[in-house]
Structures are given as structure tokens and as C-alpha cells.
C-alpha beads as a LAMMPS data file, in Angstrom:
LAMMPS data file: protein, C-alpha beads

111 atoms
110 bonds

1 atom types
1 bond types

-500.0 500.0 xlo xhi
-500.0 500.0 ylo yhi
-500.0 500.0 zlo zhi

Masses

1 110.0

Atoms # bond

1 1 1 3.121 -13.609 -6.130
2 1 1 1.118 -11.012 -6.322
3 1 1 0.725 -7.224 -5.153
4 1 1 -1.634 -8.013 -1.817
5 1 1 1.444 -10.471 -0.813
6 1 1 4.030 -8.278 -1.628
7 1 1 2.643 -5.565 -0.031
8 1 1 1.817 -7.723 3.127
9 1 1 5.517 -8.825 3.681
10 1 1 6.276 -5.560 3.027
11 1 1 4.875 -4.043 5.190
12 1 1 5.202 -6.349 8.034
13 1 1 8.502 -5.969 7.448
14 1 1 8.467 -2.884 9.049
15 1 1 6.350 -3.913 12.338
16 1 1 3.487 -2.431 10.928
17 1 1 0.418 -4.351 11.514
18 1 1 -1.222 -4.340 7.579
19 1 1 -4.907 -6.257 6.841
20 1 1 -6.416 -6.346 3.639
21 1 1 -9.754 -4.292 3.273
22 1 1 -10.422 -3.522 6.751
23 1 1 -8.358 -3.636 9.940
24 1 1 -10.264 -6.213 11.716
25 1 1 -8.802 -6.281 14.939
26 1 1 -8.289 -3.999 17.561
27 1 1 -6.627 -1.263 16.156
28 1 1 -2.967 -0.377 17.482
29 1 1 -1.569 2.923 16.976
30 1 1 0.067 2.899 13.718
31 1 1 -1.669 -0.005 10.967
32 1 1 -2.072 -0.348 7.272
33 1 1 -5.132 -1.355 5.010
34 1 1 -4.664 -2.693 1.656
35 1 1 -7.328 -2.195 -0.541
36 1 1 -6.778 -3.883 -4.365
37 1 1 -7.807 -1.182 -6.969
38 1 1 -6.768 -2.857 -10.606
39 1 1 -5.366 -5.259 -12.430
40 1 1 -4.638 -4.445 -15.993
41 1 1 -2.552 -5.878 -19.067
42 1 1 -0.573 -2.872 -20.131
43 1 1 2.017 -4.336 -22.218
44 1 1 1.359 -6.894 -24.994
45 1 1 3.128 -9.219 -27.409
46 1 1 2.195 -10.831 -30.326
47 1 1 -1.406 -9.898 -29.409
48 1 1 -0.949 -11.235 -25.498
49 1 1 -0.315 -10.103 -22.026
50 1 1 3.253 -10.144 -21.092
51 1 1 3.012 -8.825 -17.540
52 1 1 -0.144 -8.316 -15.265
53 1 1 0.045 -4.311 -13.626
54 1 1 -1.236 -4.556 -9.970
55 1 1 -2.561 -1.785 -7.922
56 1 1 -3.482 -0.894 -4.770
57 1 1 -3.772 1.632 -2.321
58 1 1 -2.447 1.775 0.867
59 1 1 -4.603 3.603 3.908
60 1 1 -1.306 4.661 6.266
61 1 1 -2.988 5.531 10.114
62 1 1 -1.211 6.907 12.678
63 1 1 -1.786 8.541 15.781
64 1 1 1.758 9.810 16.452
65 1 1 4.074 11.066 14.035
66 1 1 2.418 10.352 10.732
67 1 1 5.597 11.388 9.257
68 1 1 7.850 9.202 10.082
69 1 1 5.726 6.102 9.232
70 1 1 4.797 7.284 5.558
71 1 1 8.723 7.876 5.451
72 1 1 9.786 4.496 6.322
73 1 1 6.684 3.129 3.881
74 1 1 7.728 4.957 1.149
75 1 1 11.236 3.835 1.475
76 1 1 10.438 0.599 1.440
77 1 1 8.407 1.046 -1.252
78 1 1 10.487 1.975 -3.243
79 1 1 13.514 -0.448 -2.551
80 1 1 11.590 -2.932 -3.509
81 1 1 10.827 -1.454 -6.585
82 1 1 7.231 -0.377 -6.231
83 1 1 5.673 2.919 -8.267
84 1 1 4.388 4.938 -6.628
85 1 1 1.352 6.855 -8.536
86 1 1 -0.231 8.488 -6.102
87 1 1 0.482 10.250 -2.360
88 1 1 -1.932 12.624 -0.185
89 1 1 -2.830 13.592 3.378
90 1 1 -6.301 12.929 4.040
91 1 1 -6.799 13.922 7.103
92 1 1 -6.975 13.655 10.656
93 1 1 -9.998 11.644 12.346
94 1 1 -10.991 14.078 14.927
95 1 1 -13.184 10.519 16.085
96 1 1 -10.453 8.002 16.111
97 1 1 -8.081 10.135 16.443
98 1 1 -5.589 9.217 13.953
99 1 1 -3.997 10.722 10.827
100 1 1 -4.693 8.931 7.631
101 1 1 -2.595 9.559 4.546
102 1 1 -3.013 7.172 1.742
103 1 1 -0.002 5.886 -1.186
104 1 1 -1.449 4.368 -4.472
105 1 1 1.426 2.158 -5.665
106 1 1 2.104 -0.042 -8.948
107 1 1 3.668 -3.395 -9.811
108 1 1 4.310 -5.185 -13.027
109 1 1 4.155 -8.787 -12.535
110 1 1 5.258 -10.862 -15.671
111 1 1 3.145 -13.605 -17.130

Bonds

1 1 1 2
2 1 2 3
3 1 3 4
4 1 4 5
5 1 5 6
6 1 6 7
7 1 7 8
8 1 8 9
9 1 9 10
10 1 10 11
11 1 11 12
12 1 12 13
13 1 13 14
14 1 14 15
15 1 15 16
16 1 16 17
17 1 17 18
18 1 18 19
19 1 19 20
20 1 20 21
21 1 21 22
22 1 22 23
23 1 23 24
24 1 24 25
25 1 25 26
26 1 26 27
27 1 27 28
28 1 28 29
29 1 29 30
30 1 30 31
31 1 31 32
32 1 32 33
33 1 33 34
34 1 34 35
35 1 35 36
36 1 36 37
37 1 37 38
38 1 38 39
39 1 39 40
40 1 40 41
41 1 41 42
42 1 42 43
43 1 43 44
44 1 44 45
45 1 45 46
46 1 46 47
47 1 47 48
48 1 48 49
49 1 49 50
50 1 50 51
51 1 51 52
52 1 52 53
53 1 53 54
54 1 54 55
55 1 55 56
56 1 56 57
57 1 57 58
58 1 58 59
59 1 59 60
60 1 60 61
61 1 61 62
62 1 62 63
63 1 63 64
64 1 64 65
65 1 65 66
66 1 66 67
67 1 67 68
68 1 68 69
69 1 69 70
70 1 70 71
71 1 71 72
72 1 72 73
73 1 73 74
74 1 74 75
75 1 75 76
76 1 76 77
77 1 77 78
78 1 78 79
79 1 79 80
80 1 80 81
81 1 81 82
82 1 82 83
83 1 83 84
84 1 84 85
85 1 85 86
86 1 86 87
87 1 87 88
88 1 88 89
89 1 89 90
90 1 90 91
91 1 91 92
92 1 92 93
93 1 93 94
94 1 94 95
95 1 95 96
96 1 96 97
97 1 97 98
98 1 98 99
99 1 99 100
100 1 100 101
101 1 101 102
102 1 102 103
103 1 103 104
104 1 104 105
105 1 105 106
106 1 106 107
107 1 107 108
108 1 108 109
109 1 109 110
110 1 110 111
């Protein structure tokens, strides 16, 4: 597996429409992009990786209740033992009309 998976499932899980990159479709009220930001070997043993750290960030939109969505994310999240390294509002797309609030999360992944 791998974080873009996980995070895919995960959020599908919670009938949220997700898409890696770029929401190619047409775009329903509440989706998810995915965007990979690194993957690093933080811990090491006897000079190799042990586990491979995943990250990505997650662009939350909304044009309702931003609120409750980023709650029920989070929660997931973090039951399925995510970190979570990063949160912030933003803004609202005065355009599109939706609210955008991005989560930066972290998984090890073992080797």
C-alpha cells in the first residue's frame, strides 16, 4: 500500500468523492484532491531504510458546511492512524464558490 491508496479508501469511505491531483470531473459539492508531497526514509537500521514516510496533502472543498466535512476527515484520519502535520483555512472561492481548507497528513510505511 501506499499513502495515495490509503487515503483514497479513506476517503471514499466517507462518500466523499477524492481524485488525485485534480478533480477531473464535474465537481459535486463537497470533493477531495490528493496531491503527493514526499517520500522520505526517516528511520534507518544498520545503515538502511526501515520504513518509507509518505505525505500528502489533502485540498478539502465544500460549498456547505466546511465544518462538518473537515470534522468527519479528520476523524477518520486519525482512526486510522494518520499524522496529521499540518491544518489551515484557505479560503473561500468567491468564483467557485466553495471553501477550501487543506490537511497535510503523514504515514510510516515499513519496508
Amino acid at each position: 500500500m501506499n499513502i495515495l491508496e490509503d487515503l483514497t479508501t479513506l476517503i471514499s469511505a466517507q462518500g466523499v468523492s477524492v481524485e488525485t491531483g485534480i478533480f477531473s470531473d464535474i465537481a459535486p459539492d463537497e470533493y477531495v484532491v490528493v496531491t503527493p508531497m514526499a517520500d522520505t526514509f526517516e528511520l534507518f537500521a544498520d545503515n538502511l531504510p526501515e520504513y518509507d514516510q509518505q505525505e500528502a496533502r489533502l485540498s478539502v472543498y465544500s460549498k456547505g458546511n466546511y465544518l462538518a466535512l473537515k470534522s468527519k476527515i479528520i476523524g477518520a484520519l486519525l482512526s486510522a492512524d494518520f499524522t496529521i502535520t499540518a491544518r489551515q483555512y484557505i479560503g473561500h472561492e468567491d468564483d467557485t464558490k466553495y471553501h477550501h481548507y487543506g490537511i497535510d497528513v503523514a504515514k510510516l510505511y515499513q519496508m
